[in-house]
N, C-alpha and C positions, 0 to 999 in steps of 0.2 A: 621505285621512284628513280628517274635518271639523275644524275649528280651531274650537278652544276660546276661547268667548265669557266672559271674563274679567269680572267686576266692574271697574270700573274708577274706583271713588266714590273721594273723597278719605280716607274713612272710614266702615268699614261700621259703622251706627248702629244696624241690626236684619239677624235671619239669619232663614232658613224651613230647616226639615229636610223636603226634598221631592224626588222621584223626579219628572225633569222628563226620562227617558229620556238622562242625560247620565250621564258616570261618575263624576259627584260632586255627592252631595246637601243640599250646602250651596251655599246662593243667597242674595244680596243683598236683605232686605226691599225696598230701593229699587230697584234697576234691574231686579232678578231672575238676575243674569248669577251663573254661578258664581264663589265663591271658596276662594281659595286657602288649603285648612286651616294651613298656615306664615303667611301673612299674619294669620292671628288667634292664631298662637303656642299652637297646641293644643301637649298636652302628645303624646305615644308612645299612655297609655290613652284619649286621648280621640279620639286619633284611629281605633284601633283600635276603639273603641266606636261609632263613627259608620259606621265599615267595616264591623262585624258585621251593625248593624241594616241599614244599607243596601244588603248582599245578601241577605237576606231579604227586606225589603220590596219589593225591584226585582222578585225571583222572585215575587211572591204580585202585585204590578202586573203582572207581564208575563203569568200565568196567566189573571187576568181579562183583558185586553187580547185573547188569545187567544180566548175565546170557546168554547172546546172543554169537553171534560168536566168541568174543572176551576173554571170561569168561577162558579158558585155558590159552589164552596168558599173560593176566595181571595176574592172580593167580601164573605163572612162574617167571615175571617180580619181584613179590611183594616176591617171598619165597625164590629169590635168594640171596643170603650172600654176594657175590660177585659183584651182579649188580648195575647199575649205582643208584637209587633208594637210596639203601639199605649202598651202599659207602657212599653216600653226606649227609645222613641223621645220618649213626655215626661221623661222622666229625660233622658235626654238635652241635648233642651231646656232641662230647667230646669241641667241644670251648664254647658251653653253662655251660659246667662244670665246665669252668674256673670260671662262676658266681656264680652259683646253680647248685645242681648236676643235670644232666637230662640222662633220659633213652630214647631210640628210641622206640617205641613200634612195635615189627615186627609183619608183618603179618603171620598169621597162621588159613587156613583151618580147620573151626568145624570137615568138613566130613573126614577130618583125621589122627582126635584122638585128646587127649589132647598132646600138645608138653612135652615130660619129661627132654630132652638137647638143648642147646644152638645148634642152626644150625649155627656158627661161630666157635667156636673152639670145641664144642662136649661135654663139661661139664655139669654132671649133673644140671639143674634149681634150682635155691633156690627158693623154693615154698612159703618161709614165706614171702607174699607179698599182701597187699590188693586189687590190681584191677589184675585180670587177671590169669595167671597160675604158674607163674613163672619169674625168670630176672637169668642174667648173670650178678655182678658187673663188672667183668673183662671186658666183650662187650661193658658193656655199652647198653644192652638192657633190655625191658619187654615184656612176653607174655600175 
């Protein structure tokens, strides 16, 4: 059994909602290591709410990952701005925000290209960011 790479900051100051193939999709803006939904005092529904979206979104990442028949559908699913997916998981975000800030980590295809704007409102990315490509504060996302 792999052991669980824990946050270990003295305090987590920002969170990402991200499927990093681990069984918990809450991770440390800083270190990236996961933490622990009690250590940020989620409530029963918020935890519950993070566990919904994030078996759904693990299924629709693992189908793309896969490559098989389904690799279009879920790559659609997961790059849509508007889809159910990508709705529940900024909500999300923004009521984890009321704690610690958190960004959604959207999905974004290597094979096409690096993202340079927000696929939500079209704003250029602010690149100064350590994991990824870019974020929107305004979304409330990361690339």
């Amino acid at each position: 059994m792999d052991e669980i790479e824990s946050c270990e900051c003295a305090e987590v100051q920002t969170l990402l909602l991200v499927d990093l193939l681990t069984d918990n999709p809450l991770h440390c803006g800083f270190c990236r290591k996961e933490v622990d939904p009690a250590r940020l005092e989620l409530t029963a529904a918020e935890t519950e709410d993070v566990a919904g979206w994030f078996s759904v979104a693990s299924s629709l990442y693992k189908l793309w990952l896969d490559s098989g028949e389904y690799e279009q559908y879920a790559k659609e699913r997961l790059i849509d701005p508007n889809g159910e997916i990508n709705v529940k998981g900024l909500a999300i975000a923004r009521t984890l925000s009321e704690r610690v800030p958190t960004k959604l980590w959207f999905f974004s295809d290597t094979d096409d290209g690096t993202p340079t704007h927000c696929p939500i409102c079209g704003a250029k990315l602010d690149t100064n960011v350590k994991w990824g490509t870019g974020c929107c504060e305004g979304c409330k996302i990361q690339m």
